[in-house]
N, C-alpha and C positions, 0 to 999 in steps of 0.2 A: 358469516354468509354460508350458507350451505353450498357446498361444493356442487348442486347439481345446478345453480345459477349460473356458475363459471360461462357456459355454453353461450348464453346468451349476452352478454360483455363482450365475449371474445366477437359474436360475430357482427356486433356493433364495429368494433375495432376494422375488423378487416376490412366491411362496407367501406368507411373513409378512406382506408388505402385501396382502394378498386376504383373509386369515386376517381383519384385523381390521372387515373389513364380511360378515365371511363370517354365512351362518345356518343352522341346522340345513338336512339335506336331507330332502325328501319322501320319507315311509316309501312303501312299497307291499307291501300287503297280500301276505303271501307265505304259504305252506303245504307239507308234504312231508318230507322226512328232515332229517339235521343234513347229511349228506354232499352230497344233492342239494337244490337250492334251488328252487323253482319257479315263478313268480307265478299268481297266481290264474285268471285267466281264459283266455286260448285257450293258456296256455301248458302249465295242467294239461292242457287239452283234448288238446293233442297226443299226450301220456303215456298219455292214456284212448282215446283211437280208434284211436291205429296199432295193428295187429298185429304189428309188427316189436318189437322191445326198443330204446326211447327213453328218454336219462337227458337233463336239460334244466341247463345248470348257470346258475343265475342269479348273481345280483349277489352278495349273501354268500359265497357257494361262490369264486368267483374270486376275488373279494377278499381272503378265509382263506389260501386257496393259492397266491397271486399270487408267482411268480417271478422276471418279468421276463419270461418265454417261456411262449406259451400251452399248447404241448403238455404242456411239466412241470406245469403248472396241472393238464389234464384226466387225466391217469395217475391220479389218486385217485376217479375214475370208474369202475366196474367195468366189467373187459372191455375198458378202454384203457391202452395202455402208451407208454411211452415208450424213442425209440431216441435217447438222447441222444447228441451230440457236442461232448464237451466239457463245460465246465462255462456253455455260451451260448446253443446253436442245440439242437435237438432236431427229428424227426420221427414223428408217431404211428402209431401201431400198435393195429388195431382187431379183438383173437379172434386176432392171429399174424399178421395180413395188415397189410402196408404197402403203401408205394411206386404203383404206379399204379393201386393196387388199392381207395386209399381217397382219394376226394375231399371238398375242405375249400372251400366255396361260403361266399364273402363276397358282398354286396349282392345275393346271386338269380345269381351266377355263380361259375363254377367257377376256384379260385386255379390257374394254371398257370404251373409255372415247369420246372426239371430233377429232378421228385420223382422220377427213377429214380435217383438217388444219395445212397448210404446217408451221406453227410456231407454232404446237403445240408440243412441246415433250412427251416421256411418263413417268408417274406416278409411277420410276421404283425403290426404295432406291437401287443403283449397289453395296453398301456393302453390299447387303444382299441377293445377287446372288453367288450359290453354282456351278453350271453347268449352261450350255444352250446349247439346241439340237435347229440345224438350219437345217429345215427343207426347198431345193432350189425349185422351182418348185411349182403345184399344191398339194395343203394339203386339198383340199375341203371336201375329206373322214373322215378326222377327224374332221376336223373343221367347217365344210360348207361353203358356198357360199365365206364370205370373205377374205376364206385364197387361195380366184384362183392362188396368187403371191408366196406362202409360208407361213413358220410359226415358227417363233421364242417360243422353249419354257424352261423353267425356270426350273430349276427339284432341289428338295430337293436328296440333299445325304444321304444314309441309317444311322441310328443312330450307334455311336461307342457302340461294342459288349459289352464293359465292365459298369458299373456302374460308373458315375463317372460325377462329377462338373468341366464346362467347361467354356472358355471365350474366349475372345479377344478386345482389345483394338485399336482403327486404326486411326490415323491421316493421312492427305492431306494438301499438300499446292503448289497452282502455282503462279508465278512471272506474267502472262499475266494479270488477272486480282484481285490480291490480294485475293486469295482465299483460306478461313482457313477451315478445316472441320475434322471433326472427327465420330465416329463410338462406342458406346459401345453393346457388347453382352454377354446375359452370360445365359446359357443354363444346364439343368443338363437330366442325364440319368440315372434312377432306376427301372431295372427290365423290367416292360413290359410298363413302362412310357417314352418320351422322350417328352423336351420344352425347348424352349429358347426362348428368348424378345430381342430386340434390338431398339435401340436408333440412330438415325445418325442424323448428321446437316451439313450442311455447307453455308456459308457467303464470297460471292463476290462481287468485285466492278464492275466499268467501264474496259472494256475488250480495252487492246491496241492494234491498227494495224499498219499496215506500210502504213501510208497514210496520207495525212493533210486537204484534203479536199474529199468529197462525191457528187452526183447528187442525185437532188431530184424534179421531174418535171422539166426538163430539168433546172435546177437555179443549181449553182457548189457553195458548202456551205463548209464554212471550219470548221476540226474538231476537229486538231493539234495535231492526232494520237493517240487521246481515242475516242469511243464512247462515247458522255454523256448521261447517263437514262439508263444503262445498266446492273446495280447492281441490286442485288438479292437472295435470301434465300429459301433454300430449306430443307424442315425439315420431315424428316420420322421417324411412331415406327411402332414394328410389335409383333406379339403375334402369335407364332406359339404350338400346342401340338397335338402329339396322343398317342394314347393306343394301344397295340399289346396282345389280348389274343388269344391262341390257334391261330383258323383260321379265326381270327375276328381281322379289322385293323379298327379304326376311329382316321381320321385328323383333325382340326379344326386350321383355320390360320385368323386372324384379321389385317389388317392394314389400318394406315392413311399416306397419303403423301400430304405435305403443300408445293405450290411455288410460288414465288412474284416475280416479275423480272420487270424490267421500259423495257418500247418503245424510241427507239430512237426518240428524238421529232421531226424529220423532218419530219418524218412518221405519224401526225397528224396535220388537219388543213391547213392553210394556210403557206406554208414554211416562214416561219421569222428567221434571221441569230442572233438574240438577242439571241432565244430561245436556240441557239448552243453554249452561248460563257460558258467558265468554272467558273464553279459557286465554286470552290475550294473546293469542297467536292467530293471523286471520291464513296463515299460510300453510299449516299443516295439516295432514293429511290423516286423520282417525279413523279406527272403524265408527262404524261400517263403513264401507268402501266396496267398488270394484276397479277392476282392469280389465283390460280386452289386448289382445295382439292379434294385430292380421297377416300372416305372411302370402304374398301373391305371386307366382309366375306363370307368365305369358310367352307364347311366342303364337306370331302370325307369317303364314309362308305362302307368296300367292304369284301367280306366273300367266303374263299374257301373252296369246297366240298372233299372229299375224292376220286369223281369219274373225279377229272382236271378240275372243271369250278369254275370260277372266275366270281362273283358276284359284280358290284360297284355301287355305284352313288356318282355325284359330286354335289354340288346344291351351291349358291350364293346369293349375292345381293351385289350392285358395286351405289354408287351415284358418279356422276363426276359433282362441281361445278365451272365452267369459270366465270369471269370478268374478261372485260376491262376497264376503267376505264380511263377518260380523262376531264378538263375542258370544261364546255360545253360550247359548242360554235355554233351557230346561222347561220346554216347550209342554211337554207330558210329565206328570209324576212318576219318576222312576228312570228316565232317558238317561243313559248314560254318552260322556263326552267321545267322539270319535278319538282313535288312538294315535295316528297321524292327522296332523292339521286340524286340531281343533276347532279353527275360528274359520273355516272353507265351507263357507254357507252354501253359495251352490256353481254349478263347475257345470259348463257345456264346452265339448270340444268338437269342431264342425271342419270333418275333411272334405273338399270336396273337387270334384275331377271334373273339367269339360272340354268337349270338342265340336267346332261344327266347321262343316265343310261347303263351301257354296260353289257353284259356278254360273258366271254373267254373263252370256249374250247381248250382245247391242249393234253388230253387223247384219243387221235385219229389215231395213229399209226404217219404216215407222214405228217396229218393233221393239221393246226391249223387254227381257226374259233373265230373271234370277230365279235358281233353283236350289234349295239344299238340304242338312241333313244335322241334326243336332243331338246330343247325349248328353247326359249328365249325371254325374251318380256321387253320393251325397253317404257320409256315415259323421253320426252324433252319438257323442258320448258321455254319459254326465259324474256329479260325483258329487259329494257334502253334505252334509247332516240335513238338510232339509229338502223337500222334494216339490219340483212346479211343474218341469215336463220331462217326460222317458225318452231314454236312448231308442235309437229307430237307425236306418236303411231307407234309402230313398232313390229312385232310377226312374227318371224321365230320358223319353226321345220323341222325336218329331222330325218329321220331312213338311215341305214346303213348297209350291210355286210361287211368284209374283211376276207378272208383267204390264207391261203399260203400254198404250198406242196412241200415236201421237198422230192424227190426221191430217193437222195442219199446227200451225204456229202458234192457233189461239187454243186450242182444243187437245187437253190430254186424257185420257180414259185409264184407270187403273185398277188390278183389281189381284186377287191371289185367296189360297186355299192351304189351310195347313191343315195336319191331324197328329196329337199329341198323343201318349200312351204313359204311363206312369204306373210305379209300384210303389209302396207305401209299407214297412215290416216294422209295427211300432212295439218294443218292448213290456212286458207287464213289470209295473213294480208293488212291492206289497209293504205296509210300514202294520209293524207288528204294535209299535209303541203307542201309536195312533190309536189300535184296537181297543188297547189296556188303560189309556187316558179315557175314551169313554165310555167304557164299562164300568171304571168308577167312579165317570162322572152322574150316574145311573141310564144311560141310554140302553136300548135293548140291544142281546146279542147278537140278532140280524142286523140292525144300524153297525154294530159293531166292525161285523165283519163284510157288514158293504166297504164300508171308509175302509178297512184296511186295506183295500185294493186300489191304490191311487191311479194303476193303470191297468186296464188290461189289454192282451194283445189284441192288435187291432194289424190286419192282415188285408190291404185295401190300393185295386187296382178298378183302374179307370183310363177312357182314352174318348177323344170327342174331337169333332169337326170345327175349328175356324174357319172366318172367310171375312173378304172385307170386298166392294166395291163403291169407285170415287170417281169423280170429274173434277177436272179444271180449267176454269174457262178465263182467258187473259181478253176479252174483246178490244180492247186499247194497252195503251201504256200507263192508265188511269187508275184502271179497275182490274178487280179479281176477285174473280168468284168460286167457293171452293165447298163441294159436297160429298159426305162418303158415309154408307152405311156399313156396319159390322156385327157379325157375330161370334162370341167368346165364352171361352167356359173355360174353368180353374179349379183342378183338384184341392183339394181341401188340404191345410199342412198337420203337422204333429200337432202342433199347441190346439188348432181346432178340435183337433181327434179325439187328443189326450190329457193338455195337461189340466193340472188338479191338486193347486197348491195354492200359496201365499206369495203372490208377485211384492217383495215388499217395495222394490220400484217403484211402483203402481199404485201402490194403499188397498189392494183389492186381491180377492181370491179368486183367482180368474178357472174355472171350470167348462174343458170340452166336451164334447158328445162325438162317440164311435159312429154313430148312426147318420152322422151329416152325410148328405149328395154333394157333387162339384156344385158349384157355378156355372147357370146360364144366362146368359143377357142380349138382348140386342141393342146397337148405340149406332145415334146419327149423330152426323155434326155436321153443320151448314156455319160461314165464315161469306164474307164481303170484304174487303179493303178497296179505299182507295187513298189515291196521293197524287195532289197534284198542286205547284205553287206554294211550296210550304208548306201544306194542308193534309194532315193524313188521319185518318177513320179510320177503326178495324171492328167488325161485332163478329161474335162467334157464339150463337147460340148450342146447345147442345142438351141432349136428352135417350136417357139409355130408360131401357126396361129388362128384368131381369126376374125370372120364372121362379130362381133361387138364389138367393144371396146371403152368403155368413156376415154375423155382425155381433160385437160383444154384446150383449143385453145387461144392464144392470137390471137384477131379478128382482130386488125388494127384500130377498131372504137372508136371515143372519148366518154366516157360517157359522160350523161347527168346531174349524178350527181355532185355537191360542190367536188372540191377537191379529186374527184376520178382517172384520168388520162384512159391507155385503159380499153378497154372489158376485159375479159379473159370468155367463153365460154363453158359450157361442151358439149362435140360434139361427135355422135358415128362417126366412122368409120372403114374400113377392116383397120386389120395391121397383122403388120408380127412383131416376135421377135426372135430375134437368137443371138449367141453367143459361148465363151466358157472360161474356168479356164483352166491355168494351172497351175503345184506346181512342183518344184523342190527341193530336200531335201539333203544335200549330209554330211556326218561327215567323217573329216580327222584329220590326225597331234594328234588323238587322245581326245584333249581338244577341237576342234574348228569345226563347223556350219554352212553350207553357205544356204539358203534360199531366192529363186526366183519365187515369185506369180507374172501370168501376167494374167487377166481378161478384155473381152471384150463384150459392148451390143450392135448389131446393132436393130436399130426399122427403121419401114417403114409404112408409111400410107399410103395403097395402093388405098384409096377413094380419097386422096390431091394428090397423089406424092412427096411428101415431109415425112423428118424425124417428128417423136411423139416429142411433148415438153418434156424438162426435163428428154433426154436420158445420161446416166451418160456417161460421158469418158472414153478409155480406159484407164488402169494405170497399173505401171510394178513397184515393188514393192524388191530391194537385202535386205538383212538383212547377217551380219556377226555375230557371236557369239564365245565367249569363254568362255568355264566351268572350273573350275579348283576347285575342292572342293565345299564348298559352296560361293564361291565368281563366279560373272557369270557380264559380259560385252559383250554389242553389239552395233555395230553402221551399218547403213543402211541408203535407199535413197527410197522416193516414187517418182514415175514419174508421173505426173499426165499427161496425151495428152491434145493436146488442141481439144476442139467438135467445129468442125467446120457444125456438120451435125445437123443443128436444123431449128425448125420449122419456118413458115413464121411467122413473125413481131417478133420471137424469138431472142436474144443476141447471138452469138459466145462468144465461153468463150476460152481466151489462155492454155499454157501449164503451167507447175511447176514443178522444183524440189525442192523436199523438204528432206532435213538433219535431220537428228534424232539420236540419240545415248542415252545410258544409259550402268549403272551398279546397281548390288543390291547383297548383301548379308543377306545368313541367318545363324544367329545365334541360338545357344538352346534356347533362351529366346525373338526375336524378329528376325522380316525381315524386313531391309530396302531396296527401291526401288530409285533411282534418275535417273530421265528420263527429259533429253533435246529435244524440239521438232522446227522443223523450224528453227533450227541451224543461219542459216544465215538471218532470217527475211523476208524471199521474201515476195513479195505483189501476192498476188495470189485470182482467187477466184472459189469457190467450182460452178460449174453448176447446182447441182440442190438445193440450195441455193436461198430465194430469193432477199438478200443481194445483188447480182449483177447487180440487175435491177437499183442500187442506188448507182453501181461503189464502194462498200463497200466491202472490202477484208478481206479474211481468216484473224483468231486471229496473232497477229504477235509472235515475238519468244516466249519460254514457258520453265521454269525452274520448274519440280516437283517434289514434295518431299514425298513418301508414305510412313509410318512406321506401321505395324499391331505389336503387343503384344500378342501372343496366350498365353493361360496358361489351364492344366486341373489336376483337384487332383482326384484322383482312390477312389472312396466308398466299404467298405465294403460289401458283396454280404449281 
């Protein structure tokens, strides 16, 4: 057994000894749908004041849908998807928008790692997510520029009122790809102290699908329905504490998150069919491979007055380290091997610093009034024999108002004004070898010495106007009605600007342009709910327009480089986005649940005439449930459409149904969860995935096993 197993054994081990002092856990009073869970107090509040479209996923909700990764958790939220990678890592997708366009704010700050690659996941430990507010629509007010798409945020739950030493115990296991993981926490609460530390790990192999063979540059390689280089380990702690005196609150949260995952080797080099055959080990780790580490801390200090203002600041420091990592191989004739680190394909190292200061008003009759002030300043650095995007400097800030008036009980008005500012110092890099590869591959020596410029400097400042104004209108206890229009604009990142390589992630040469504008857009979103008698409705239609909008373009054209296959392009142009959610909610027969999400994105490039790449499909979603005590059983079907409406040189992706069922019960001493997914194995594959470019299909069927151990002993006051 490999000694890095150990971990997990052991903390099977101590669950059972925890289990037997363990005792029920505190209910909390909760209300809302079966799909969305919400606690009672400021959490419904948030649901009821925004004018934006807010789903809150509380504790049940996560727990039901728990994966092991939080985004696959939130895609059963309407209006959010998921771009999985693999059967491990995932990034979300909020209304068709991803990547820099949607920020995910842990402890009051924004998670910042490489979200402009589409195989990058986020750096999230999901047992150690309490709530998350999903934020549809523009979030730019709170977040700036790169939340134009929305904004996923993570929120700590209030400490238990009483004195008292806490824990939990949690194990994971799935059938797709041998996946062991487990979870220790253990927390205590005294007085005006609360802290808890946590531990999580988990260890996976080669993920199976329903398929025997793959494309990979047009060559059909077989795989005999495992990925091989697929295995991988992911390992997070976290260190959270604050102190509560009087009207003085200070947080402090530390964490690290470790992950190592192999590349399918087709996806590097030259495609060779040796390199595919099974090495009989489904559990090791090959090159190609990467890693990532994230180290985060937080602290938040915030002090209220006697006369209703709320005083805070949040402030940070975030390092995110990527490799890739591949034997090096001789790209150009004549390349010689780097002298340290060989096989360090490519290296981003991403410091990054933030602060923002708010102060709240609410002693104001029908008034309430947030103000504040945000920074941020950003340095990347890269490194490894091969080159995708340039080291750069990066400094945003922003000021803000937001207030809201509330005239009477049923009628709230809100609305706010921010204005962002940013610098942009992107490095030039030059590859010589590049030059000399096609000069004698016979190109001319102007081609020659274009290509050897992979980057140049790009020296790029910009600052533009948000705003948003909303209504909500409660006229009963029944209904709710909810409208808000927005406008948002987003400086353009590095990878847009600059990079200019071989994503071998990706299967594609992904190439920016210096010459892009920010992003402008305007977005409305109109929402209805009601609920009454069992009975609950929700539609949210929605539709932005935008002057200018970046979007990868597959070009059609061959690169020029080794083993890269097409373009792929970042390109502005007009589009359109529209859409809408709906939710149906209905309880009968007293014990039983039926639940119907159907969500749709139309995109339009009104500069091409043609659909945006990478528009998600519609999908129609039943769920059946029975309660009956603490024992609770569901089974349901996802639909996925098939996108027939995608861009030129883009893939058609078919349709899918997908079977899924499960049961769980909780006892006084532990909760079990066993959840069956893809019932019948279909071959399917996700669209915005980019697995499908290489005819590689969703993970195949999936058997899991989640058991949590809570336990808490009550302290003396």
């Amino acid at each position: 057994m490999h000694t890095g197993y150990i971990h997990i054994p052991a903390m099977c081990m101590l669950s059972i000894v925890l289990c037997a002092n363990a005792q029920e856990t505190d209910s909390i009073r909760v209300v809302g749908l079966e799909g969305v869970t919400v606690s009672a107090s400021r959490e419904r509040g948030v649901i009821r004041r925004s004018a934006q479209p807010v789903d809150v996923a509380g504790e049940r909700f996560l727990t039901a849908h728990f994966t092991g990764n939080l985004v696959q958790s939130l895609q059963h939220l309407p209006g959010v998807q998921s771009m999985d990678i693999g059967a491990g890592f995932a990034k979300p997708v909020i209304r068709g928008m991803g990547f820099n366009r949607i920020s995910v704010a842990d402890n009051g700050l924004k998670q910042e790692g490489q979200q402009w690659g589409a195989d990058h996941g986020l750096e999230i430990d999901a047992f150690d997510v309490e709530q998350v507010v999903v934020r549809k629509g523009p979030a730019s007010l709170l977040y700036g520029s790169d939340a134009l798409g929305g904004a996923i945020e993570i929120v700590r739950l209030p400490p238990p009122e009483d004195n008292r030493v806490f824990g939990e115990a949690a194990t994971l296991m799935k059938s797709v790809n041998g996946l062991l993981g487990g979870s220790l926490m253990l927390g205590v609460k005294k007085d005006g102290w609360y802290g808890r530390i946590r531990y999580s790990e988990q260890r996976f192999g080669d993920y199976r699908i329903p398929a025997d063979t793959v494309v990979y540059l047009t060559q059909r390689q077989p795989v005999g329905g495992r990925l091989k280089n697929t295995a991988g380990v992911e390992r997070d702690a976290s260190l959270y504490v604050e102190h509560r005196a009087g009207r003085r609150l200070a947080r402090y949260a530390l964490s690290s998150a470790y992950q190592k995952t192999g590349f399918f080797p087709g996806a590097h080099g030259v495609p060779d069919l040796a390199r595919l055959q099974d090495d009989g080990d489904s559990r090791n780790i090959e090159l190609p491979f990467s890693t990532v580490s994230h180290l985060k801390a937080t602290t938040r200090q915030q002090y209220a007055t006697d006369g209703g203002a709320t005083f805070s600041l949040d402030a940070g420091y975030q390092r995110n380290n990527r490799e890739e990592r591949s034997r090096f191989h001789t790209h150009y004739a004549g390349q010689p091997p780097p002298e340290r680190d060989p096989d360090r394909e490519l290296a981003f190292l991403l410091d990054t610093y933030s602060a923002t200061a708010k102060v709240r008003l609410t002693a104001l009759d029908d008034w309430e009034h947030t103000a504040g002030w945000d920074v941020q300043f950003q340095r990347n650095r890269i490194g490894g024999y091969s080159f995708l995007l340039p080291a750069y400097r990066r400094l945003t800030t922003g000021v803000f108002w937001l207030a809201s008036f509330r005239p009477s009980h049923a009628l709230t008005v809100s609305g706010g004004i921010r204005y962002d500012w940013g610098r942009l110092d992107i490095t030039a890099f030059a590859d010589p070898w590049l030059a000399a590869y096609l000069s004698g591959r016979g190109y001319t020596g102007e081609m020659a010495e274009a290509y050897r410029w992979r980057s140049y400097p790009v020296e790029r400042r910009a600052g533009d106007v948000s705003g948003s104004l909303g209504i909500v209108w409660e006229p009963d206890g029944a209904h709710l009605f909810k409208a808000n229009i927005g406008r948002s604009f987003r400086m353009p990142g590095a990878n847009e600007l600059a990079s200019n390589g071989v994503h071998h992630g990706t299967f594609r040469h992904e190439q920016g342009d210096p010459s892009l504008a920010s992003e402008h857009g305007w977005l409305l979103d109109l929402s209805w709910a009601f609920a009454s008698r069992g009975i609950a409705v929700a539609l949210s239609p929605f539709a932005g327009l935008f002057d200018h909008y970046i979007y990868l373009q597959p070009s059609g054209e061959w690169s020029v480089l080794p083993h890269a296959g097409q373009i792929y392009r970042y390109t502005g142009a007009e589009a359109v986005f529209a859409g809408a959610e709906v939710a149906f909610d209905a309880d009968f027969l007293r014990h039983f649940h039926y639940r119907a999400l159907w969500e749709y994105v139309y995109t339009y490039n009104r500069s091409e005439h043609v659909p945006l790449a990478f528009s998600p499909p519609a999908t129609l979603e039943h769920t059946l449930t029975l309660k009956w005590r603490r024992f609770e059983c569901y089974a349901g079907c996802r639909r996925l459409y098939a996108q027939r409406r995608v861009a030129r040189n883009e893939d058609a992706t078919g349709g899918a149904r997908l079977w899924h069922a499960g049961v769980s019960v909780r006892l006084p001493f532990a909760e079990a969860t066993l959840a069956l997914h893809n019932l019948t194995n279909a071959a399917y594959f996700n669209h915005l995935s980019f697995y499908r470019k290489m005819e590689i299909p969703e993970p195949g069927r999936n058997v899991q096993l989640t058991v949590k151990f809570p336990f808490h002993i009550l302290l003396d006051k």
